[in-house]
N, C-alpha and C positions, 0 to 999 in steps of 0.2 A: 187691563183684561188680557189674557195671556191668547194668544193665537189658537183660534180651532184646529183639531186635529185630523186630519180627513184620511183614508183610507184609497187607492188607487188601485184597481184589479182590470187587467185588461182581460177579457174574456177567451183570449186565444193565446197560445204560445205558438203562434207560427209568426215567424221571424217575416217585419213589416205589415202583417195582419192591418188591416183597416181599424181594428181595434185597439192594437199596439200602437198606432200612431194615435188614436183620438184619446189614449190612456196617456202619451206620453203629452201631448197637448192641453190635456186639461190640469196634468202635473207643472207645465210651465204656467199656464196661468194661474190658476191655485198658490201658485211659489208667488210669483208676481203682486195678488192680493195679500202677500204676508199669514197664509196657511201654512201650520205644518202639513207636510205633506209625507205620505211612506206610499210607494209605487212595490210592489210585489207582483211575481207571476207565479201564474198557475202549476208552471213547471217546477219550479221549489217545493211542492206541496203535491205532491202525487198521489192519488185519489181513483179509486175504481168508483166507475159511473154508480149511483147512489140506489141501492137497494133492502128495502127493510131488513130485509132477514141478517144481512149483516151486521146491524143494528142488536139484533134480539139474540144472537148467537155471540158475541163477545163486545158490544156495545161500537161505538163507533169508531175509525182508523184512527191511528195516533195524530196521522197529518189533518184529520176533520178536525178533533177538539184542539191542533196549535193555529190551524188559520180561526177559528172559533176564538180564539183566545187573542191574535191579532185582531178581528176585527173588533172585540170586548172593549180594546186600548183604546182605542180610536172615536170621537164623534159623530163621524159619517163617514159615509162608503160612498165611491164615484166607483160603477161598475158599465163598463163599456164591451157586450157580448153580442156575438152574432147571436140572431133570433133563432130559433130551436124551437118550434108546435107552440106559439104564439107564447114563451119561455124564453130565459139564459140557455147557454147554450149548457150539455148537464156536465161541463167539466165543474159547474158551479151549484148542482146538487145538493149538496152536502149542507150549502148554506141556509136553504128550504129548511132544513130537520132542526135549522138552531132554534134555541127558548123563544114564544113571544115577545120575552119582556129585551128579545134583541131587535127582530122585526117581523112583521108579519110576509106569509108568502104572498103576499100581493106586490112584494118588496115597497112599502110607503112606509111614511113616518109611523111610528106603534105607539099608540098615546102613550103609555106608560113609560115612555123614555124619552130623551131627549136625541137621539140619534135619526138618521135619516139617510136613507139609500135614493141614489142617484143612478138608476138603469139606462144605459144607451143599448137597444138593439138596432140593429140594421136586419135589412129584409133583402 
């Protein structure tokens, strides 16, 4: 059975972030269990904080629908964010507005799929 593929987003781009380290920790363990693993930051995919009209005025940024399209690749998401109004923190936005049949905003498993988000906030 070929190794699941899991997704790794640390919620911050500040260099040492409590999130960067608990993104890169669960990438070593993940590797450890024989996971594929893909680690990305938020800084590779630059993103204005997520606002409908931008949306309805020329559909979404190009960098929403390719991190959309990385997490499509993937099995599940391990998403490690500072808390933001009992939320991700909104550099992760964007990923709210994706299809259901990716996940719901509750970010849990979406029956209709086989995928599954893993949220760490801290407070």
């Amino acid at each position: 059975m070929p190794s699941p593929k899991i997704l790794v987003i640390p919620g911050s781009t500040r260099v040492g972030s409590h999130n960067v380290r608990l993104a890169a920790l669960a990438v070593k363990e993940l590797t450890l269990s024989d996971v594929d693993v893909t680690r990305i930051s938020l800084a590779d995919y630059e993103l204005p904080i997520y606002e409908a009209g931008i949306e309805t005025k020329g559909g979404p940024p190009a960098n929403a629908l390719r991190l959309k399209q990385m997490i499509m690749a993937h099995n599940g998401v391990f998403i490690a964010s500072p808390e933001y109004s009992a939320s991700v923190t909104p550099m992760l936005s964007w990923i709210e507005t994706m299809p259901a049949a990716w996940c719901t905003t509750k970010w849990k498993l979406a029956p209709e799929t086989d995928r599954i988000v893993v949220t760490i906030c801290w407070k």
